[in-house]
Backbone as numpy.savetxt, mean C-alpha at the origin, in Angstrom:
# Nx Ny Nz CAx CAy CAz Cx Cy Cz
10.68 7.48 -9.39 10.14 6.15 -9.28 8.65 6.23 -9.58
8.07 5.28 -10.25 6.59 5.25 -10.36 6.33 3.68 -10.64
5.23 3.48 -10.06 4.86 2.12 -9.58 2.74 2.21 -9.95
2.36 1.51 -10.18 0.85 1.97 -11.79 0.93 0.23 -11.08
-0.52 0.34 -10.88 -1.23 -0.74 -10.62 -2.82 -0.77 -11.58
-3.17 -1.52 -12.53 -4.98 -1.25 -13.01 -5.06 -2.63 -12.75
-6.66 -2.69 -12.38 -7.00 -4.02 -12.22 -8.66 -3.40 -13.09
-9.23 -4.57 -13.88 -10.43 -4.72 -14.40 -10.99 -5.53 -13.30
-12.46 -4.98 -13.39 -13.27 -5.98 -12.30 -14.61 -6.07 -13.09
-15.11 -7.66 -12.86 -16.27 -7.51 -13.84 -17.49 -8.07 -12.45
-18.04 -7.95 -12.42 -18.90 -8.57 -11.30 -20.25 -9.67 -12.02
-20.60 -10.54 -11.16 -21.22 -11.78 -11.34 -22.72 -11.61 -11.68
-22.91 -10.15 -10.69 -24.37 -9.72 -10.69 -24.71 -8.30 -11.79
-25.75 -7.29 -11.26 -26.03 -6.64 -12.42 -24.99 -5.19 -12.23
-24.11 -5.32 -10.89 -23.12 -3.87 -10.62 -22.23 -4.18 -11.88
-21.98 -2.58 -12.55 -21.30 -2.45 -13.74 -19.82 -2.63 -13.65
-19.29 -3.08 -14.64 -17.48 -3.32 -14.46 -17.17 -2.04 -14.11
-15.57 -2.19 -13.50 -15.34 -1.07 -12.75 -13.53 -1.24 -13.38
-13.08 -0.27 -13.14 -11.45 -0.38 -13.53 -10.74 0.26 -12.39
-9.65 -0.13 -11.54 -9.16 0.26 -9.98 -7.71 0.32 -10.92
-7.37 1.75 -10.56 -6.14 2.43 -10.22 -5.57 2.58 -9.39
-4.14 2.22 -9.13 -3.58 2.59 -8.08 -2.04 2.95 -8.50
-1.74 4.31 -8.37 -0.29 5.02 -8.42 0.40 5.48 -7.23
2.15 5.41 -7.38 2.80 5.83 -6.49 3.85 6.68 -7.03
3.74 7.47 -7.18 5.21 8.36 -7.95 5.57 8.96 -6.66
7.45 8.80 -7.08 8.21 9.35 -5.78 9.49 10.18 -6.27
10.04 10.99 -5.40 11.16 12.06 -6.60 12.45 11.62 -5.14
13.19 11.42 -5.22 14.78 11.63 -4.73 14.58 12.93 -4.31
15.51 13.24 -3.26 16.05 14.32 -2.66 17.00 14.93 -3.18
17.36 16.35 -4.14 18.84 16.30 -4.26 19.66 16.27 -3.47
20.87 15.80 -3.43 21.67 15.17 -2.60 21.66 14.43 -1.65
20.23 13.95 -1.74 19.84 13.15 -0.55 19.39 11.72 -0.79
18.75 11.22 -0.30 17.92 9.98 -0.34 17.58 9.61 -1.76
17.78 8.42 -2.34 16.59 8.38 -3.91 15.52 7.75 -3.37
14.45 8.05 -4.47 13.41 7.39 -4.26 13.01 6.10 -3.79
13.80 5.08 -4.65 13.78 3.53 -4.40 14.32 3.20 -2.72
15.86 4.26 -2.22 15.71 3.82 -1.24 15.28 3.87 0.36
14.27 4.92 -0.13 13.16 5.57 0.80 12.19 4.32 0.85
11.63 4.01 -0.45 10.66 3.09 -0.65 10.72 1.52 0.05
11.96 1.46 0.09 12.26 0.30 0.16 12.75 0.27 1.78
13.26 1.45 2.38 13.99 1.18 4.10 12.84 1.57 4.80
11.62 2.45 4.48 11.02 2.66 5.44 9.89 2.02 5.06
9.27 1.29 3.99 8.80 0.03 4.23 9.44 -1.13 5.51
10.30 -1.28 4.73 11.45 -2.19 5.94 10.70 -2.23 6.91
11.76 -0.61 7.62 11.44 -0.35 9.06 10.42 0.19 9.72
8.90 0.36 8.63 7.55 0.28 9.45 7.20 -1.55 9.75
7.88 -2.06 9.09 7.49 -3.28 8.99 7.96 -3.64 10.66
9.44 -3.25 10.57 10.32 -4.27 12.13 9.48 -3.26 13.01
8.65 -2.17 12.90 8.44 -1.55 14.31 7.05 -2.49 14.38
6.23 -2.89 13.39 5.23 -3.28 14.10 5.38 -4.85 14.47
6.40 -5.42 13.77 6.79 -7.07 14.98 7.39 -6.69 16.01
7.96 -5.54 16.56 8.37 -5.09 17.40 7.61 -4.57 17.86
6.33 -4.13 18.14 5.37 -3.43 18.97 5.17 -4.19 19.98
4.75 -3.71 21.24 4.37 -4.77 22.64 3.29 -5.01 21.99
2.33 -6.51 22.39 0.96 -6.27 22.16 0.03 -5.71 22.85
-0.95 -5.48 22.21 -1.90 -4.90 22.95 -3.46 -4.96 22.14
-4.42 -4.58 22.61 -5.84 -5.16 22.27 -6.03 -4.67 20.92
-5.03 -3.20 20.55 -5.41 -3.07 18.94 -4.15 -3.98 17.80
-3.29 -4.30 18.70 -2.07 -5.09 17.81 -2.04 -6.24 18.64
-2.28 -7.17 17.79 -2.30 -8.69 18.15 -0.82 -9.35 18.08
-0.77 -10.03 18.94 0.79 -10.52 18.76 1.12 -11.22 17.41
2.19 -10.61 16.73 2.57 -11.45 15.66 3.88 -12.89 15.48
3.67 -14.03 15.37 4.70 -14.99 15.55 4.82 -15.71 13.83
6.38 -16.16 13.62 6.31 -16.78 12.69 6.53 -16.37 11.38
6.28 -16.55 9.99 6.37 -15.94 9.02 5.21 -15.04 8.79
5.40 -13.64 8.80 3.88 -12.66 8.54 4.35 -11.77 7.11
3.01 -12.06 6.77 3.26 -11.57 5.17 2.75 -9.93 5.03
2.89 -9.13 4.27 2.48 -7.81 4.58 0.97 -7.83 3.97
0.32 -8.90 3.92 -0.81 -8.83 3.50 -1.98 -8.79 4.67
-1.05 -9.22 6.01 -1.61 -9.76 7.13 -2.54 -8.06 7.94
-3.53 -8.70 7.81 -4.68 -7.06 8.23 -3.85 -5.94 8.95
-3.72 -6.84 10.12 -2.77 -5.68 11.28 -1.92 -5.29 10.87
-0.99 -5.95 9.78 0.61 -5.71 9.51 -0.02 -4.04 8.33
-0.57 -4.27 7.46 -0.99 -2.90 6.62 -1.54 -2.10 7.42
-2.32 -2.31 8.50 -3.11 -1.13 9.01 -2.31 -0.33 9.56
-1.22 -0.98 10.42 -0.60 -0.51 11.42 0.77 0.60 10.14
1.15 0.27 9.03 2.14 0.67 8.57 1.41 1.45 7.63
0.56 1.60 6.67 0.13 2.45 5.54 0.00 3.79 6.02
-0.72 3.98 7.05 -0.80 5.22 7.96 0.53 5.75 7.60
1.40 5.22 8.40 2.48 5.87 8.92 3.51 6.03 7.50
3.36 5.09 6.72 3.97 5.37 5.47 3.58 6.91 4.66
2.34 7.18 4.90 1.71 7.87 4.29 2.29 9.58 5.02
2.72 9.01 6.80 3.36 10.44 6.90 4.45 10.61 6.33
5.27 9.77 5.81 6.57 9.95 5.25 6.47 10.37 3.80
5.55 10.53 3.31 4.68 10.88 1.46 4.91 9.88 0.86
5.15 8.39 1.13 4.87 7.14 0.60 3.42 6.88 0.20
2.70 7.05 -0.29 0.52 6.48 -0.10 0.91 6.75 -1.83
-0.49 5.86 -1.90 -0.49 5.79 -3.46 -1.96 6.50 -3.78
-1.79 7.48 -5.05 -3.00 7.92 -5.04 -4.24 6.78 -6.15
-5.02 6.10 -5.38 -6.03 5.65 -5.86 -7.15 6.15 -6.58
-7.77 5.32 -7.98 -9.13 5.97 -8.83 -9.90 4.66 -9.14
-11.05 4.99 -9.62 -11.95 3.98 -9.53 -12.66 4.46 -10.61
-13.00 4.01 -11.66 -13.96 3.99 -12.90 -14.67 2.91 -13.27
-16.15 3.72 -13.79 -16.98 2.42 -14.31 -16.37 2.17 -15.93
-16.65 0.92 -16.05 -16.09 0.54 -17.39 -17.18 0.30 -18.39
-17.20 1.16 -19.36 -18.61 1.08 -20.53 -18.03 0.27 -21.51
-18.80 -0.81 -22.40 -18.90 -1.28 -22.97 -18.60 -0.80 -24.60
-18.22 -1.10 -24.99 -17.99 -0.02 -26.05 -18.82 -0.66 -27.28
-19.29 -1.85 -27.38 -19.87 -2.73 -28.28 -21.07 -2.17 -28.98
């Protein structure tokens, strides 16, 4: 599995354009698990443990529809994704002009 994110960024002021990478390559187990559905259940189920967490002063109670964009909802799961070798390796380049 591989999953390639680039984003161009140009900024308003005099900081130089920049280009943001972000990759995830993942390999199957032989005979075990594939990639996609590693990717996809323990996303899942970092997700139900943290609406399922009691609250408390570092996890705010969550109600309602929560999107995984929601601060607490990534903080609390990327970590832990990352012990499972889910994390994406991120790069960052300035972008020269070629003109």
């Amino acid at each position: 599995m591989l999953m390639e994110h680039t984003v161009g960024v140009a900024y308003a002021d005099s900081r130089p354009a920049k280009t943001l990478s972000s990759s995830l390559v993942g390999f199957g187990a032989r005979g075990g698990d594939s990639a996609m559905s590693r990717s996809v259940g323990l996303t899942a189920a970092m997700g139900v443990h943290r609406v399922m967490a009691p609250p408390s002063v570092a996890l705010p109670p969550l109600a309602g529809v929560v999107r995984p964009t929601e601060r607490s909802v990534w903080e609390y799961c990327l970590p832990r994704l990352g012990e499972e070798g889910l994390r994406f390796q991120e790069n960052e380049e300035e972008s020269y002009d070629t003109e």
